[in-house]
Residue frames relative to the residue before (quaternion, step in Angstrom):
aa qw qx qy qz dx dy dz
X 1.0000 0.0000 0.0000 0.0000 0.00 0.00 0.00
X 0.4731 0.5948 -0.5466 0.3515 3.87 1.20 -0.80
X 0.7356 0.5970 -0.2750 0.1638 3.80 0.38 -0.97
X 0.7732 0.1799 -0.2071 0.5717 2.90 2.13 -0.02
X 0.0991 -0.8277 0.5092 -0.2139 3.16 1.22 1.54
X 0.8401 0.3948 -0.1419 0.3439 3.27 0.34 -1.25
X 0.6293 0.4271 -0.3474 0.5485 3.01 1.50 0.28
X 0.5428 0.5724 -0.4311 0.4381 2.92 0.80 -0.24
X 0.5130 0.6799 -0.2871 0.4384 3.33 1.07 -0.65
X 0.7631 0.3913 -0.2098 0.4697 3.25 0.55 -1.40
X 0.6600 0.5419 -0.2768 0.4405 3.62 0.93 -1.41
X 0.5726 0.5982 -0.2812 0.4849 4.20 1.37 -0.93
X 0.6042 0.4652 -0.3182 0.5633 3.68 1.02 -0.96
X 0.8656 0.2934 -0.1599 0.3728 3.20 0.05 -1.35
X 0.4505 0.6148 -0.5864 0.2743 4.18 0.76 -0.04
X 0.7489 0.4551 -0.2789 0.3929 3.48 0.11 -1.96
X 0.7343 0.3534 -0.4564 0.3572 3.87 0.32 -0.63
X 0.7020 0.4637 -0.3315 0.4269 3.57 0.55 -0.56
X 0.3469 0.6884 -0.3402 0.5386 3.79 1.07 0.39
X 0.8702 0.1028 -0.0525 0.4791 2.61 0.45 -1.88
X 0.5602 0.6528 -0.4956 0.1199 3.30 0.87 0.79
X 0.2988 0.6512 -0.4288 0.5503 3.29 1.74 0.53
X 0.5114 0.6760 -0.4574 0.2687 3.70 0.17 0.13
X 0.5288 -0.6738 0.3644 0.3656 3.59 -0.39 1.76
X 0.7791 0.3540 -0.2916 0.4274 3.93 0.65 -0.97
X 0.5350 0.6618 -0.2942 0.4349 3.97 1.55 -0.30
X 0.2844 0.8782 -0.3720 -0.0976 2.73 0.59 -1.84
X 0.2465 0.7886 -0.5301 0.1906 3.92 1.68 0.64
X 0.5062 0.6561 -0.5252 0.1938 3.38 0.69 0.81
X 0.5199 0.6028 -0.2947 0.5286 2.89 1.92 -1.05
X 0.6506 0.5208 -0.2890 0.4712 4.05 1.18 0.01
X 0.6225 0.6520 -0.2853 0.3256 3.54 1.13 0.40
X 0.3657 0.6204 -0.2713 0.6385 2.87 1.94 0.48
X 0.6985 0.2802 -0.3398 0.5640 3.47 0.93 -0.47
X 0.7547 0.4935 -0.2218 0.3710 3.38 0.58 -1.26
X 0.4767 0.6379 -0.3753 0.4744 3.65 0.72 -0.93
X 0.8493 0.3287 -0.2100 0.3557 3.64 0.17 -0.86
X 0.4394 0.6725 -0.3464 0.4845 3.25 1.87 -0.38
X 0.6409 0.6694 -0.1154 0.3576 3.16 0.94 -1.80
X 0.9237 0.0722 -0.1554 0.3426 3.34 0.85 -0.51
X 0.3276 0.6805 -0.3454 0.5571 2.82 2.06 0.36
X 0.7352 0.3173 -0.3393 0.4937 3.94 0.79 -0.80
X 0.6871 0.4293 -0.5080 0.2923 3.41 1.07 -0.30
X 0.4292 0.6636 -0.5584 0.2524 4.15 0.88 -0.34
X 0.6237 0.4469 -0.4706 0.4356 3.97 0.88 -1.09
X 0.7530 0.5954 -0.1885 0.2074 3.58 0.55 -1.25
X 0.6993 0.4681 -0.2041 0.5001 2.96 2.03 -0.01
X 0.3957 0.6233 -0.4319 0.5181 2.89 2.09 -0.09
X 0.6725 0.6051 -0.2711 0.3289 3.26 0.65 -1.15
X 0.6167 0.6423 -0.0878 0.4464 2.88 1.10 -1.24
X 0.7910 0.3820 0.0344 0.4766 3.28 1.20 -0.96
X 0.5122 0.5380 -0.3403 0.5765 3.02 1.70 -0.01
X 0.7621 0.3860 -0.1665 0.4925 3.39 1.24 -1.22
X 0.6228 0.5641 -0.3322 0.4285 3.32 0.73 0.70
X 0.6147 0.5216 -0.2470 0.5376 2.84 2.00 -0.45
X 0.6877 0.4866 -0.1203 0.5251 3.42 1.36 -0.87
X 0.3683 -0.8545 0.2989 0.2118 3.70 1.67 0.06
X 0.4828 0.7557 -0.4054 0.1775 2.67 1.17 1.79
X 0.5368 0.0083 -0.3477 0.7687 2.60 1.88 1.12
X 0.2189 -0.7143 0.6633 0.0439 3.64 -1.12 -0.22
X 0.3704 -0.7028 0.5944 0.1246 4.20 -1.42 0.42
X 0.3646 -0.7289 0.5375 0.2165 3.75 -0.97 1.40
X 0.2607 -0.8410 0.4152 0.2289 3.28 -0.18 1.16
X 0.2930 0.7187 -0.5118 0.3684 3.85 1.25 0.36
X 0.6867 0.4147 -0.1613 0.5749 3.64 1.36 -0.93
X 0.7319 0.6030 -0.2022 0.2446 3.30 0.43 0.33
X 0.3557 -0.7890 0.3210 0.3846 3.78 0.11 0.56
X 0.4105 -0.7810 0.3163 0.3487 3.47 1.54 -0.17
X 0.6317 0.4566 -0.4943 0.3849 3.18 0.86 0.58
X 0.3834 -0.7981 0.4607 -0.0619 3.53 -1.16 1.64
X 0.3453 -0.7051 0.6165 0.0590 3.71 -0.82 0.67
X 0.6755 -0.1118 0.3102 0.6595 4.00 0.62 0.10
X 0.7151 -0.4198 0.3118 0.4639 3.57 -0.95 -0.63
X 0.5280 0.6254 -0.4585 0.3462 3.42 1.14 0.68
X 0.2924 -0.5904 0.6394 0.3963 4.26 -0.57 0.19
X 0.6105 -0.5307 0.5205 0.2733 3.15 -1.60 0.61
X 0.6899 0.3995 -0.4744 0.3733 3.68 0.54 -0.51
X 0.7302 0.4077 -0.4221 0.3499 3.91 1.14 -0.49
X 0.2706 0.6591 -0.5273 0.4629 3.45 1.49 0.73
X 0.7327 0.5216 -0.2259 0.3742 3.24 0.30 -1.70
X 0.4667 0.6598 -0.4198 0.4131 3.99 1.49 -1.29
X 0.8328 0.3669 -0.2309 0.3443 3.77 0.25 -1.34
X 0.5782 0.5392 -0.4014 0.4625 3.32 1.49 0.21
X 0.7182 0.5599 -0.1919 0.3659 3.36 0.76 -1.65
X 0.6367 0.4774 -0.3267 0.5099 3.47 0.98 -1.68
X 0.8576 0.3921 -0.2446 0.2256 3.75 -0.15 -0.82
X 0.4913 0.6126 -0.3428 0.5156 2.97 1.72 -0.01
X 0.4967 0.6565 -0.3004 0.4817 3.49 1.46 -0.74
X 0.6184 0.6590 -0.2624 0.3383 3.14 0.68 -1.67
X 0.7438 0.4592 -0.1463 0.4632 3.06 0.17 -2.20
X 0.6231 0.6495 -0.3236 0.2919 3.03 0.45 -1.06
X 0.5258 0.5329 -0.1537 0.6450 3.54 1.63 -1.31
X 0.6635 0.6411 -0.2325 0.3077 3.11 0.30 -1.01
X 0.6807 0.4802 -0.1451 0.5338 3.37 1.44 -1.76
X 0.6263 0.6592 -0.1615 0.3836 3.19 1.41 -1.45
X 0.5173 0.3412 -0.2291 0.7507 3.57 1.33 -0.66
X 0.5391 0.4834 -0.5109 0.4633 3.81 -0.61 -0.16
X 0.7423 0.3892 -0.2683 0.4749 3.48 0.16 -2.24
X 0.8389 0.4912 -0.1355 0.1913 3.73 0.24 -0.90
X 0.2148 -0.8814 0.3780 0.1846 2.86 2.63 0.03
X 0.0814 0.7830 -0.5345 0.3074 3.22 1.02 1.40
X 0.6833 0.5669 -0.2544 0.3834 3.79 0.86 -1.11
X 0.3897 -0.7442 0.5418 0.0281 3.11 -0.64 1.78
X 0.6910 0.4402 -0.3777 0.4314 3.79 0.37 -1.64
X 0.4389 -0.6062 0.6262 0.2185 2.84 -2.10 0.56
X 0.7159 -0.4894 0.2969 0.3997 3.60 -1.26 0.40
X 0.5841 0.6296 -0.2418 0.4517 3.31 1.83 -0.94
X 0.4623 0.7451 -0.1873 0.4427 3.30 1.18 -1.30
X 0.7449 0.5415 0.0033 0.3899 2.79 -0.08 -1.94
X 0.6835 0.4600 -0.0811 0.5610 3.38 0.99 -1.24
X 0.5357 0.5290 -0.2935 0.5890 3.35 1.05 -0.11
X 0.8009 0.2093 -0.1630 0.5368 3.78 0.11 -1.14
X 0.4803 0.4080 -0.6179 0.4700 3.85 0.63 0.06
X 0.5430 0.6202 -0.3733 0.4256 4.37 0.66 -0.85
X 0.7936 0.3191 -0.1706 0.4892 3.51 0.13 -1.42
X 0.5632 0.4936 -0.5063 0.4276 3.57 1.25 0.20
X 0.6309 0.6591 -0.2205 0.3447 2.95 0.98 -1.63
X 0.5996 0.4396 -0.3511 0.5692 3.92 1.19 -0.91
X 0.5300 0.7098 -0.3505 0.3040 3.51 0.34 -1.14
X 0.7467 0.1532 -0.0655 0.6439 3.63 0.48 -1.80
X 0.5636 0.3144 -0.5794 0.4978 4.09 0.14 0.43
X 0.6359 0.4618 -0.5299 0.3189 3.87 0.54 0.31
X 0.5906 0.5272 -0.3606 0.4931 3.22 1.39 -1.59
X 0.8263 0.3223 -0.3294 0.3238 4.18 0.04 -0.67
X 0.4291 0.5640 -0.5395 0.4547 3.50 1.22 0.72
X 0.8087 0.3290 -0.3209 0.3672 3.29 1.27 -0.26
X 0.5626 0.5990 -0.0670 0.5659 3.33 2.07 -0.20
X 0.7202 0.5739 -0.3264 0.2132 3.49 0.89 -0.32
X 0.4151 0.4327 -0.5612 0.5705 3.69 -0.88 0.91
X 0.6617 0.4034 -0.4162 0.4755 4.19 0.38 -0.05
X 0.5376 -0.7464 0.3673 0.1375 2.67 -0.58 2.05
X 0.5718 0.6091 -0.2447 0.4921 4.03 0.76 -0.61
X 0.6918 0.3958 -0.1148 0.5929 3.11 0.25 -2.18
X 0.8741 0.2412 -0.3646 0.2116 3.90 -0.63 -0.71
X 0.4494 0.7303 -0.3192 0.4035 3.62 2.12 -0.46
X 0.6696 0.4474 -0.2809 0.5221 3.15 1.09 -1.38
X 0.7175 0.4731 -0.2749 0.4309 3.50 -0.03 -1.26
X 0.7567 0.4388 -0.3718 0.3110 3.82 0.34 -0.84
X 0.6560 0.6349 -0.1591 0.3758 3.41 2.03 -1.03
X 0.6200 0.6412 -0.1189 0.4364 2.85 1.97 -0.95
X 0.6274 0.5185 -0.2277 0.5345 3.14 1.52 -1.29
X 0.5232 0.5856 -0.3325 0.5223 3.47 0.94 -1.42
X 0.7679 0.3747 -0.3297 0.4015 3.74 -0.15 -1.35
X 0.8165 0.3307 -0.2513 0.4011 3.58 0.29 -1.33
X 0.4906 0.5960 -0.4199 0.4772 3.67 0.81 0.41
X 0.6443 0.5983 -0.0965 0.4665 3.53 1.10 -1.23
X 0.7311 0.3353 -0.1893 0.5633 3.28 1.27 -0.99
X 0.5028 0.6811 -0.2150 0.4868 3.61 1.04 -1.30
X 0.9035 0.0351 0.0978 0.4159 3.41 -0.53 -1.32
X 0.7184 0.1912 -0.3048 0.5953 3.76 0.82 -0.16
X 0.7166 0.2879 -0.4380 0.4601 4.14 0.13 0.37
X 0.3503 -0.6197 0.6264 0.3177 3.67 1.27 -0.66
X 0.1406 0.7555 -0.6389 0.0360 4.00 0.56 -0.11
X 0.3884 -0.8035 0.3935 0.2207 3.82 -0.85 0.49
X 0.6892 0.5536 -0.1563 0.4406 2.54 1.88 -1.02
X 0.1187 0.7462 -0.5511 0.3541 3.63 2.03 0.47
X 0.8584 0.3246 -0.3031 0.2568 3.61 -0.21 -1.15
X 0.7281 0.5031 -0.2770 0.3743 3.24 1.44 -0.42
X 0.2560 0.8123 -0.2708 0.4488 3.24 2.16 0.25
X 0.6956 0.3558 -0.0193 0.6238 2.92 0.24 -2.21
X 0.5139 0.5662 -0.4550 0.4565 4.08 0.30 -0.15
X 0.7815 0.2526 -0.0457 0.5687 3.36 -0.20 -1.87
X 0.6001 0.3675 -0.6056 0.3715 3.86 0.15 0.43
X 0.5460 0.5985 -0.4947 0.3147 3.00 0.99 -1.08
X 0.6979 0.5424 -0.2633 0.3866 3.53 0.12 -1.34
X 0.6606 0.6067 -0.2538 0.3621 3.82 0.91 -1.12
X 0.5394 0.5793 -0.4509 0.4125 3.66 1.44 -0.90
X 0.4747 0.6097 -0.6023 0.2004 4.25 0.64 -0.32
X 0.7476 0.3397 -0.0827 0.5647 3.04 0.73 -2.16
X 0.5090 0.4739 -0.6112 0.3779 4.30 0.15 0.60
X 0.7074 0.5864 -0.2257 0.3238 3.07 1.20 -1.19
X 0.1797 0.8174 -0.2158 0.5029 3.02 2.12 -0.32
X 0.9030 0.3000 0.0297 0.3059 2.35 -1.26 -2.17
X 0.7128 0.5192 -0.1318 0.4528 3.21 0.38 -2.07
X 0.5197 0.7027 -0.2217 0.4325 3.58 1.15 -0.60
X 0.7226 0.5068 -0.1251 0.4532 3.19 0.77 -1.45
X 0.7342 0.5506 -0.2049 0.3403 2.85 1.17 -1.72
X 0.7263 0.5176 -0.1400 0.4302 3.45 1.64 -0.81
X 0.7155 -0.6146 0.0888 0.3201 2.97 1.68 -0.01
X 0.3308 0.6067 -0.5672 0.4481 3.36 2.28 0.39
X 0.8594 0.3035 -0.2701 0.3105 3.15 -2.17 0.07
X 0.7010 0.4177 -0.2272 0.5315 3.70 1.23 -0.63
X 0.4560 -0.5127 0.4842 0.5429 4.26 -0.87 0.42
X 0.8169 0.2791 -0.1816 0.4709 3.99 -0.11 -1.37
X 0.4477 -0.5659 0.5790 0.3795 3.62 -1.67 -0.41
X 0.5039 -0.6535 0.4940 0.2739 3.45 -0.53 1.05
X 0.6883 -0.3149 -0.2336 0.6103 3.44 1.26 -0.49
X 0.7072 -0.4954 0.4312 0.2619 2.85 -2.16 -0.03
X 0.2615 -0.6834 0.6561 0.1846 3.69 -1.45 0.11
X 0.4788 -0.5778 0.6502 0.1190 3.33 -1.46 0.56
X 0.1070 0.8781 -0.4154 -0.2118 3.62 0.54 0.04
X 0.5759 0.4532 -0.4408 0.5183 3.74 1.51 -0.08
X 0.6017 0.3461 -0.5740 0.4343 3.71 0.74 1.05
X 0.6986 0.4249 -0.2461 0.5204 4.01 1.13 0.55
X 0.6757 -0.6453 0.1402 0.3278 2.98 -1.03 0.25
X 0.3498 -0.8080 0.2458 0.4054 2.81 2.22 -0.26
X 0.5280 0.4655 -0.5471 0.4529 3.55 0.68 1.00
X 0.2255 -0.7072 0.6647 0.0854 3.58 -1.30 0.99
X 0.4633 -0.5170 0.7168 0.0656 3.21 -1.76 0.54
X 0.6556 -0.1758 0.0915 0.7287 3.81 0.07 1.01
X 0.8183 -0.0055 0.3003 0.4902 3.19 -0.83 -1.87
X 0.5707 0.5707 -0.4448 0.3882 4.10 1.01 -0.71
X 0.2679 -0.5819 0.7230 0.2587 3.37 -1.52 0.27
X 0.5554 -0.6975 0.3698 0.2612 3.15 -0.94 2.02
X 0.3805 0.7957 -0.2654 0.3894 3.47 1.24 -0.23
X 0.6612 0.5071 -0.1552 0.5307 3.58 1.10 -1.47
X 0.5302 0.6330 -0.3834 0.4138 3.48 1.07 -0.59
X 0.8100 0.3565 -0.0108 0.4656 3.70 0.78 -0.96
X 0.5657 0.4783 -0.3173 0.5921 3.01 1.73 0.06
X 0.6121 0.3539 -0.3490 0.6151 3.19 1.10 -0.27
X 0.5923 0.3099 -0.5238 0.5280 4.05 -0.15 0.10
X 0.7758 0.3211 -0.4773 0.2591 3.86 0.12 -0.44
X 0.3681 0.7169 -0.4327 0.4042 3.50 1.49 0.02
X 0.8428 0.2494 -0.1478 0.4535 3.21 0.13 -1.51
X 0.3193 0.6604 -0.4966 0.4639 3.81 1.39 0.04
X 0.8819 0.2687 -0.1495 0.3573 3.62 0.10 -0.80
X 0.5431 0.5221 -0.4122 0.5123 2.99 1.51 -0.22
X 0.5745 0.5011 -0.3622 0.5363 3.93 0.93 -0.49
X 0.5805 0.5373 -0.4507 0.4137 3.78 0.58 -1.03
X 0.7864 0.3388 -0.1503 0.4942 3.39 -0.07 -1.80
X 0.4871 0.5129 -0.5073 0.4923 4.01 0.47 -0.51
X 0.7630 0.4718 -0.2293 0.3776 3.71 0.33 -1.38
X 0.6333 0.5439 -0.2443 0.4933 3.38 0.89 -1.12
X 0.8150 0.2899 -0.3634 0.3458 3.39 0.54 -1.17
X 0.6322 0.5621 -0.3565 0.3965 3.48 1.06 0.18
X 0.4638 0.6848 -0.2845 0.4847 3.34 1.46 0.13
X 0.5764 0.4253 -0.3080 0.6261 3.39 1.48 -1.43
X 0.5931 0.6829 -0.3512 0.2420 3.50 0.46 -1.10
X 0.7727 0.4634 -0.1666 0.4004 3.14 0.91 -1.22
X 0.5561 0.5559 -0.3454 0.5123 3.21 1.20 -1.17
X 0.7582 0.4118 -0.3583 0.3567 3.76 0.26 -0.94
X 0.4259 0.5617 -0.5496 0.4483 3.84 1.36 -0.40
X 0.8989 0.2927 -0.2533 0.2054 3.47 0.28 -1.81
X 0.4715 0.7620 -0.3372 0.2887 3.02 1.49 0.40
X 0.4846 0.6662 -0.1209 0.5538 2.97 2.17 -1.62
């Protein structure tokens, strides 16, 4: 079974939300028309990326965990990661929305997307040129500035909400992948491309690679349903 850990991984994240997205009070099926296309449009940059650093060995996958079947230098199950995880996400994402669970104000909100934003322009004044640490952090700032303060995006607050909540099951997942609970890390880190501090087993890094993931999957999910509408009420 080690050989298909990592799927499993991917297929464990992604069963229970997509189940439940047929649920009479959920109903994120009727949301896959918007999202579906988000979904795989944000993942084409993320596998370049992905692929660039794997070739250059700044991180890399223990192939004991693996079903061995590859795309370029990618395994199919960390193909499958940029589908499964973010569908999860959103999924949470909708789920708070439906449940008007979200407390922070837009103002709020706007505040801690800031005190992030200083935070990682401090950590890469001391960190930059690390290939990991300055990609994430430069894309992240760049992105959540962009949305935040020059689109005014509403859904900023419900982002930073439902991520908040998401670190249980990343910590989870992302966990596994790095190597608590398992003998090896499923994958690997470079750590003289990072800053080189972990979280159990996570490079503190992953933390922000995962908000800028699902950052864009929510942008463009959100957007394309925005265009969407306007053209119903136009039609």
């Amino acid at each position: 079974m080690d050989r298909f850990t990592y799927l499993i991984i991917d297929l464990g994240a992604l069963t229970v939300p997509f189940l439940f997205s047929f649920h009479p009070k959920l109903r994120f099926d009727r949301e896959l028309k918007y999202y579906l296309p988000a979904m795989f449009i944000v993942a084409i940059p993320f596998l370049v990326w992905d692929q660039y650093f794997t070739s250059v060995g700044i991180w890399g996958f223990n192939p004991d965990y693996l079903s061995g079947l590859y795309i370029g230098q990618l395994p199919i199950e960390e193909i499958l990661f940029f589908l499964c995880i973010p569908y999860a996400c959103v999924f949470s994402y909708h789920c708070f929305i439906v449940g008007k669970f979200n407390k922070i104000s837009s103002q709020s909100a706007s505040m801690i997307i800031m005190a992030i934003c200083v935070v990682l322009v401090i950590i890469l004044l001391f960190h930059f040129g690390k290939y990991y640490t300055t990609s994430t952090f430069v894309l992240l700032v760049g992105s959540l500035i962009y949305l935040t303060f020059v689109r005014r995006a509403e859904y900023i607050k419900d982002i930073l909400f439902a991520y908040t909540f998401l670190q249980v099951p990343f910590f989870i997942t992302n966990g596994l992948l790095t190597g608590s609970w398992i003998d090896e890390a499923i994958v690997w880190y470079n750590d003289t491309e990072n800053i080189g501090y972990r979280i159990a087993t996570i490079p503190f890094e992953d933390t922000f690679y995962g908000m800028l993931l699902i950052l864009w999957n929510i942008a463009l999910y959100e957007w394309i349903k925005k265009r969407y509408s306007k053209t119903s009420t136009i039609g």
